[in-house]
N, C-alpha and C positions, 0 to 999 in steps of 0.2 A: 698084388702090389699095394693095395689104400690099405689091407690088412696090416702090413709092413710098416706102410708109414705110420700110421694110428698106433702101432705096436711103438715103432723111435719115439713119438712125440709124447706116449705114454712114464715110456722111461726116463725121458730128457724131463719132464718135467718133475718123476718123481727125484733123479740125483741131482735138480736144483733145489728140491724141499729137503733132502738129505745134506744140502752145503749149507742152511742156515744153524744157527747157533745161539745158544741163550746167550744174554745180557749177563757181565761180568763183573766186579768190582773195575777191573783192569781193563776190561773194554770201555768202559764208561767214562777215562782219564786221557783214552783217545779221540773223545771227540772236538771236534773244533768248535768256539762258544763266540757265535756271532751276535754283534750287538751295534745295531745305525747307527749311523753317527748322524748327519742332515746329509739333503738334496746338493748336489752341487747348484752352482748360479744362477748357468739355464737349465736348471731343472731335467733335464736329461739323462743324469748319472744319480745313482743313491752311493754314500762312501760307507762304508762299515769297518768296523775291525775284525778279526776272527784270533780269538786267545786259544793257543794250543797247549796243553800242558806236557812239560818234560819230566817225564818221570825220573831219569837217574839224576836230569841235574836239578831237581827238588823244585820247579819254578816253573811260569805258565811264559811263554814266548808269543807275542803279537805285533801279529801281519797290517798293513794296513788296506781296505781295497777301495775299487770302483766296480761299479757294475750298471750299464746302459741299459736301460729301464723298456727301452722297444727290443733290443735285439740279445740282451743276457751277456753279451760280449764283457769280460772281468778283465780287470787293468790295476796292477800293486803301483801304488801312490806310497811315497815317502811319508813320514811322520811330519816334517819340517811344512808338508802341505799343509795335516788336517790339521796341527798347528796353527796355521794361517787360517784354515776354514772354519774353526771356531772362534776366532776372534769375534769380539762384539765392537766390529765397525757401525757409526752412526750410518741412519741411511747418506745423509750429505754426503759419507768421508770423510770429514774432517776430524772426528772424534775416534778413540779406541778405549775399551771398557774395560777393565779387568779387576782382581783381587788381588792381593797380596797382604802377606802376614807381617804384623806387626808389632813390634813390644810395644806393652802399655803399661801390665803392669811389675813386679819385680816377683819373682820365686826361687830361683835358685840359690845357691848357698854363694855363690861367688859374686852375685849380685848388691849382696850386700857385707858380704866380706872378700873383701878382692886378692885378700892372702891367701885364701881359701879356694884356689881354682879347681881341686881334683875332689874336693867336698860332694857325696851325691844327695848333700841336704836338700827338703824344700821346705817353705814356710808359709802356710793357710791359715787363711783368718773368717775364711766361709766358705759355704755348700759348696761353691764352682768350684773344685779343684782335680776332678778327672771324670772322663766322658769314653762311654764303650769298653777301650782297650789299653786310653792314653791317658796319664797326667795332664795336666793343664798345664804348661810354661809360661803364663801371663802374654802368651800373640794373639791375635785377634784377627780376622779377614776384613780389612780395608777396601774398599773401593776406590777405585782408581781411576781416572779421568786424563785421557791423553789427548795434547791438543797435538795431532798431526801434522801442522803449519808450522807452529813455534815450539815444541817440543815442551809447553808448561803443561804441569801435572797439577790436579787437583784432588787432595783425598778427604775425601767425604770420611765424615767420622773420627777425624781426627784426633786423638788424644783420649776417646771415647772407649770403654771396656764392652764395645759391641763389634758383634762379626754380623755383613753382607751377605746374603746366601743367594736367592735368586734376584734377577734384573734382566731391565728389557728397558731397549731405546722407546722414546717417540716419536711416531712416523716424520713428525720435522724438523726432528734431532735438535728439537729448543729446550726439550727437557729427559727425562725418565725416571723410573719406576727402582725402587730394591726394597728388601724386606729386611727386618732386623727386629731381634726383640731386643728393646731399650729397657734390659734391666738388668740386674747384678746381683750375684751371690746366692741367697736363702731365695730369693724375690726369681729369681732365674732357674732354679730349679726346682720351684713348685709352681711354676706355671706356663702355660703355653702360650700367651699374647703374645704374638708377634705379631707384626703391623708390616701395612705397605708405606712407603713415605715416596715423596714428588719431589725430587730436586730440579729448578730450571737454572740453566748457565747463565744466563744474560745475567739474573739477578741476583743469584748465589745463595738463594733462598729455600727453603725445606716445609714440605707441610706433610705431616700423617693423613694420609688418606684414609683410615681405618680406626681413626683413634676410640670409636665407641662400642666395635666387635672384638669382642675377647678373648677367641681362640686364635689360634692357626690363621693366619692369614698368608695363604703360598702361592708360587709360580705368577705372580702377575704378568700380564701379555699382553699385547694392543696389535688390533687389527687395524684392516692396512687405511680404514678409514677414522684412524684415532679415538676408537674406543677400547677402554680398559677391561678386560676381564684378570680373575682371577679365583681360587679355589679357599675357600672358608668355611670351619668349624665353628659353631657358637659357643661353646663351654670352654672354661679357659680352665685347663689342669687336664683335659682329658682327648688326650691324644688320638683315640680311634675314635672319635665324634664322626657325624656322618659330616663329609665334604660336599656342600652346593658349587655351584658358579653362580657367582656374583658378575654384573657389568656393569659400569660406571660410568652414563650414559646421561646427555645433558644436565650432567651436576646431579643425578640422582643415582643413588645405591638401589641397584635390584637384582635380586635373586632368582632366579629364570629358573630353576629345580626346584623351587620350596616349595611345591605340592608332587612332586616325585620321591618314595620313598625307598629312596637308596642312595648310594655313596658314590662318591667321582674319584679314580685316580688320578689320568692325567686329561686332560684337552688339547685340541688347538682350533685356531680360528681358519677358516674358510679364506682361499685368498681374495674373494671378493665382500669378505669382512661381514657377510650375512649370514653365517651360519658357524656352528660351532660342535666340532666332531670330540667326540670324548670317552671313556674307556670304563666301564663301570663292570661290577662283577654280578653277576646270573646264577641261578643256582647250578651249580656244581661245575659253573664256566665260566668265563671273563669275555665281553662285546662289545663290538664296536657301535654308539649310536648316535645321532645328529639331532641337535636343536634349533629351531630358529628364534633369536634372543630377539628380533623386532617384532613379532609376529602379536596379535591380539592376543593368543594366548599360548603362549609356546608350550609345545606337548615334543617330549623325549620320543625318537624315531630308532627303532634296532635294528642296525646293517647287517650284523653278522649272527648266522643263526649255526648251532651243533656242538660238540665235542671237544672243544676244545677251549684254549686262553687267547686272545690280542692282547699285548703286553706292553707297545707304544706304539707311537701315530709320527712318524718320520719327515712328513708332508705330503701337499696337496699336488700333484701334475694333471699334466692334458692325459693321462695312463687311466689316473685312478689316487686313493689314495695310496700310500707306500707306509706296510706298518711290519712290526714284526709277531710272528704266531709259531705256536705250538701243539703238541699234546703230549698225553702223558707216554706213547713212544718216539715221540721224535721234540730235538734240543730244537731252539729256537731257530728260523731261518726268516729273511724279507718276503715278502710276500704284495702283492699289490690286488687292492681293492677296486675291480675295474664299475666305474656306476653305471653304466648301459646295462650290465648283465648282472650285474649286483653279487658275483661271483669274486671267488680270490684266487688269484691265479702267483704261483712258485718262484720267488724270480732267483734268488741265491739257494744252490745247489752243495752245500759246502759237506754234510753229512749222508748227501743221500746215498753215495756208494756203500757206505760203513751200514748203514741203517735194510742196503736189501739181502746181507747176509744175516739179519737178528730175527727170529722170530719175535712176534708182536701178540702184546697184550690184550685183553679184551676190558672193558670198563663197562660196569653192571650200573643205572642212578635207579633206586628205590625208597620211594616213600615210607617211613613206618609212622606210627601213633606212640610219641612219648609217656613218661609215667602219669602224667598231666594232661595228654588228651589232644598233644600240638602236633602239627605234622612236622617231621621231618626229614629232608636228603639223604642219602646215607650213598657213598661211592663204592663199589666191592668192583676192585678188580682180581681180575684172573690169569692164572699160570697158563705162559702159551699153552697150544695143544689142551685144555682144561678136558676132562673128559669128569661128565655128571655122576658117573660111575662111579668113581674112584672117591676117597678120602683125603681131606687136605690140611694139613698144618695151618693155622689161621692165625692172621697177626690185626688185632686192634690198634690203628694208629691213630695218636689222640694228637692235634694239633696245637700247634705253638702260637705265639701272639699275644695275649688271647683272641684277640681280635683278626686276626689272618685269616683269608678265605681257603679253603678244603674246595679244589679243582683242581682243573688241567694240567698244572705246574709241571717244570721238568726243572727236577733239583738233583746236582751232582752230588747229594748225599743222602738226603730221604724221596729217592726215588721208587716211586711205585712201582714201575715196570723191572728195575730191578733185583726188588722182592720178589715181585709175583716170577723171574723168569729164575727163582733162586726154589721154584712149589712153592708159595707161600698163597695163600688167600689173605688181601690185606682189603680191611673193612674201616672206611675213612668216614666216621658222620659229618654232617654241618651241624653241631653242636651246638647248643646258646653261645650268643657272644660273635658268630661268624656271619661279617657283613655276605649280602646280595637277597635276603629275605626281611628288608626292612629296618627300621631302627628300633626296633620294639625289641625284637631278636636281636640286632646289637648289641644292644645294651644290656641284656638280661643277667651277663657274665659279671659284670662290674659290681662289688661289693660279694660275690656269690660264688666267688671262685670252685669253690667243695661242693657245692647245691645242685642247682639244677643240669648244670651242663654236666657233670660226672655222672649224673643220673641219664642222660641223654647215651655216653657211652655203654652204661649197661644195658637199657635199653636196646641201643644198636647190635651190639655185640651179642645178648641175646636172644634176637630177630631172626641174626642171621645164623644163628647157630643151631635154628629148628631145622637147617636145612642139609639133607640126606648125607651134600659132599663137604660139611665141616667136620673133622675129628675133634670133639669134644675133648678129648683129651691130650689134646697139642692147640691150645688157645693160648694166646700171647699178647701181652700189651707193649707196645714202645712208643717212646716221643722225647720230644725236646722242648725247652723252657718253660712254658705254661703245660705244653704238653709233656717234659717230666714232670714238674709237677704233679699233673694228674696219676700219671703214673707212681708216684710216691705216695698220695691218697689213695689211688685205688689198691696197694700193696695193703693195706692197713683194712678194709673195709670189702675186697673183693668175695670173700666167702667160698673160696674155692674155683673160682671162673678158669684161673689164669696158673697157666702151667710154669711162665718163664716173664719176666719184668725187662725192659731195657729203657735206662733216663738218661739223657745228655744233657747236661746244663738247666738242672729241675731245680725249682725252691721247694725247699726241706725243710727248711724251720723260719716261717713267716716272720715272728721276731724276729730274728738274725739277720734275714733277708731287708726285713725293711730299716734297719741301721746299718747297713752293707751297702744298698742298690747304692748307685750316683746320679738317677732322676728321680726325684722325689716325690711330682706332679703324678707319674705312674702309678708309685706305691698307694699313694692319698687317694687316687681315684679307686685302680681295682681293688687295692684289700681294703678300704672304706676309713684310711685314714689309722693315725700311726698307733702302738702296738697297748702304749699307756693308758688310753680311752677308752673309759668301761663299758659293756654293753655289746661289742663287735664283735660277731659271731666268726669272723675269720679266723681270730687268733686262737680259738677253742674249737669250735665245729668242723673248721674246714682248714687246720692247721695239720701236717701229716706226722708232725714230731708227736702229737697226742694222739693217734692210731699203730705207733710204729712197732708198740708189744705184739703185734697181731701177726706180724710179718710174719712168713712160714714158707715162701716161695723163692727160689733165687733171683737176684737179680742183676743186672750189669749197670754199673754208675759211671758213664763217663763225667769228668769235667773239667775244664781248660785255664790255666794260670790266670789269660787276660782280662777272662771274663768279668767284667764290673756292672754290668746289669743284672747279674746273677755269681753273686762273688764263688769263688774255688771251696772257698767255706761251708756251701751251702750241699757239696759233692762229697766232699772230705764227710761232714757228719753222719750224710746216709750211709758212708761207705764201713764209719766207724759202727753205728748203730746194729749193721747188718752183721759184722763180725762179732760184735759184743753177744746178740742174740743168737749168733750162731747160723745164723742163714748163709746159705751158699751165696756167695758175690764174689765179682771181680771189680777192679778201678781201673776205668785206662783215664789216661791224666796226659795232657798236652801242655807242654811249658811255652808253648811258642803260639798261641793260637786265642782266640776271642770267645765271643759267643756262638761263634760258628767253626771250622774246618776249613782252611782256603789252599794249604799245601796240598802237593800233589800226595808225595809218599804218605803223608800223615793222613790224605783221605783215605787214599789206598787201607791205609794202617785200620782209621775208621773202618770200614766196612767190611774187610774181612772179622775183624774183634765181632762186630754187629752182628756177620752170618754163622760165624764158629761159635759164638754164643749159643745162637738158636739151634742150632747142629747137636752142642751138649746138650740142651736142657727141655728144647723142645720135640 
């Protein structure tokens, strides 16, 4: 009889490893994409939303929920609530915060000629005139001040060519905090000063908090004993500077990380105002760790240790913290940080069904020694089932940003795991340029785009390619923005590495590129300033329009109409250059779409293009 049973349990177990199933373009558009919203009031409930996308009817539909933080008990909450629940009520009550868009200045054609209404003129007179994906129509985001007693409104900024982004009451709603960079045009797009300012009601008065830090100054927040923190850059033009926290503590500016060297994404404050939880990146992972900002000498504390990203911090309860995490086989889910155990324990379950029919990836982090003698990360994951025997199709993915970190991520279009469950060996380095190894490494990318860090890909890619279960001869490069880019350089300069190319949204010809972008502060930083000024090794050495005779390998150039950080121009010339020379290419071209991919069918569309590519060529 035990024979018997050991015989069922054998087989039950082997036709539940026969009911799992690789990761699919199509499975991947099924998942639900959870994302916190805040704690309810007492703290008892977390709200979230979960965006499901609908493939035939082209569009992502969102739920909204609750979920009770002791018992996992889920409860659908209307919109009109979490509406309500973000509101930025003063603590008193009496006040409500918001934005709102506003003309200031005039651009359209009917604007100024009123005969003219079906006119789709506009008329620019400087650099501010469209941003990502959108024109600029001369509106601006207003702050907006509601007195909930007598219904008078107060908008801050009035009549002003500036938009509000973050803001936060003070504990005793006499005053608060918003940010704004107070400049225009040329001035506005080659630089990143943005400042915090202090409006108090009684007086109707306004002061810069920050008038003498130059970068970025973001997300200001006051804990509950009215101190100010918030998140700042030093260098004004350069957007991936490393982010401190700053607190603003008896009338003095101090920086509690400026002998930590690495970078803050987000924070928050402790609800007993002593301590400060905040989210920085690790090598080949993203952690959670705590500060104490009164302490003699505050030294950074790491809550969360292994494999994976913490991607935000939700709030503090009597539970634990409440944040959300991933890795690179499973989307985002809530998650609580209980601190007795210093463990994180599962609280939203929204994909786990979907996820224990998939078979699951493996993620290799290995050291190598660059051409220069520096260490560095290099991620290789692995094709379920990977077996060491066998030979693998191997794809180089070179990362976008420049400055974006290479980890855990779970991205509904450059997704690792569903490469790897497609055979692929995908080999991800930390490149120069990619924050959680310092700011030395930081920065290395800036002005050097063709240099070092493309040399860091060969490097990588030839590391791991001494090893038994890569096929040499099915090697592959892809990426997007910086990382086409690279991939547009290394077409030019590879020497034979690479059997098959794929760029989405690459800069192709740095000249073009840098009279194209619509943020100028970018271009001036990483390509080391504009195209006319003699001496800069970008527009010669590490420009891929002067390697492009070399091309000899096919490649696939997506790139998307909206795109204005990296204009359609810059897809269009690789796509011509490659035909003109004769190399195998295709163009897939999106008329409706940005710097990224957000429709359902059109990612769909993505990624099949993506794996039918490597299908032909690799």
């Amino acid at each position: 009889m035990k024979k018997c049973i050991l015989l069922f349990t054998f087989m039950a177990f082997h036709f539940s490893m026969a009911q799992k199933s690789s990761l699919t373009p199509e499975k991947l558009w099924e998942l639900g994409r959870v994302s916190p919203i805040k704690l309810t009031q007492d703290k008892q409930s977390v709200l979230y939303t979960v965006a499901s996308p609908d493939v035939a009817a082209n569009k992502i539909n969102s739920k909204h929920y609750s979920i009770q933080i002791k018992t996992g008990e889920v409860n659908m909450v209307n919109k009109d609530f979490i509406d309500r629940v973000k509101e930025k009520i003063s603590p008193d009550g009496n006040y409500k915060l918001y934005t709102k868009s506003v003309k200031v200045n005039q651009v359209k054609a009917s604007e100024f000629y009123e005969d003219l209404p079906e006119s789709t003129g506009r008329i620019y007179t400087d650099l501010q005139h469209r941003h990502w994906d959108k024109w600029l129509d001369g509106d601006f985001e207003h702050l907006i001040i509601l007195n909930l007693k007598t219904g008078e409104e107060i908008e801050l900024l009035k009549d002003k060519p500036f938009s509000v982004t973050h803001y936060d009451w003070a504990p005793d709603s006499k005053s608060l905090v918003y940010v704004t960079k107070q400049k225009v045009g040329k001035e506005y797009m080659t630089s990143t000063d943005s400042d915090i300012f202090k409006y108090t009601i009684a007086s109707n008065t306004t002061e810069n908090l920050t008038p003498h830090m130059m970068g970025y100054d973001t997300y200001p927040a006051y804990s509950k004993n009215g101190v100010l923190a918030w998140l700042s850059m030093a260098e004004d033009g350069y957007e991936a500077d490393v982010n401190d926290i700053f607190i603003l503590h008896k009338n003095q500016k101090i920086n509690i990380t400026e002998k930590w060297d690495n970078t803050i994404f987000s924070f928050l404050w402790s609800d007993d105002g002593q301590k400060i939880y905040y989210i920085s990146p690790t090598p080949g992972a993203q952690h959670l760790f705590v500060i104490e900002p009164f302490s003699k000498n505050p030294k950074p504390k790491q809550l969360t240790e292994g494999v994976f990203n913490i991607n935000s911090i939700v709030g503090e309860t009597a539970e634990g913290l409440i944040l959300s995490k991933n890795d690179i086989n499973h989307a985002p889910e809530i998650f609580v940080f209980d601190f007795k155990s210093n463990k994180l324990r599962q609280l939203t379950t929204v994909n786990d069904e979907f996820y224990q029919n998939i078979e699951k990836s493996k993620v290799e982090q290995r050291w190598v020694k660059t051409h220069d003698g520096k260490e560095m990360l290099v991620n290789i994951f692995f094709p379920p089932n990977f077996d060491k025997n066998k030979k693998y199709p191997t794809l180089l993915y070179c990362q976008g940003g420049p400055q974006s970190p290479v980890n855990q991520f779970y991205s509904f279009r450059w997704n690792f795991a569903l490469m790897a469950a497609q055979g692929y060996i995908v080999v991800a380095p930390n490149r120069r340029g990619l924050p959680g190894f310092g700011k030395e490494w930081n920065e290395a990318i800036s002005g050097d785009w063709g240099g070092k860090a493309v040399q860091d890909y060969l490097t990588a890619i030839d590391e791991v390619a001494k090893e038994p279960w890569v096929d040499n001869e099915r090697i592959g490069a892809v990426g997007a923005s910086y990382g086409g880019y690279s991939v547009y350089q290394l077409a030019g300069i590879h020497e034979g590495r690479f059997k098959t190319f794929i760029s989405h949204c690459g800069a192709f010809n740095l000249e073009s590129m840098y009279g194209t972008t619509e943020e100028m502060f970018f271009v001036n930083k990483d390509l080391g300033g504009p195209y006319w000024e003699q001496g800069n090794p970008t527009y010669s050495e590490f420009n891929p329009i002067n390697f492009v005779q070399n091309w000899d390998t096919p490649i696939l150039i997506i790139h998307n109409e909206l795109d204005y950080r990296v204009p359609i121009s810059q897809g269009l010339e690789a796509f011509t250059a490659a035909k003109m020379l004769g190399v195998k290419t295709k163009l897939l071209y999106f008329s409706d779409e940005n710097h990224w991919v957000t429709k359902p069918q059109n990612g769909i569309m993505w990624q099949r293009s993506f794996f039918d590519w490597l299908k032909e060529t690799l």
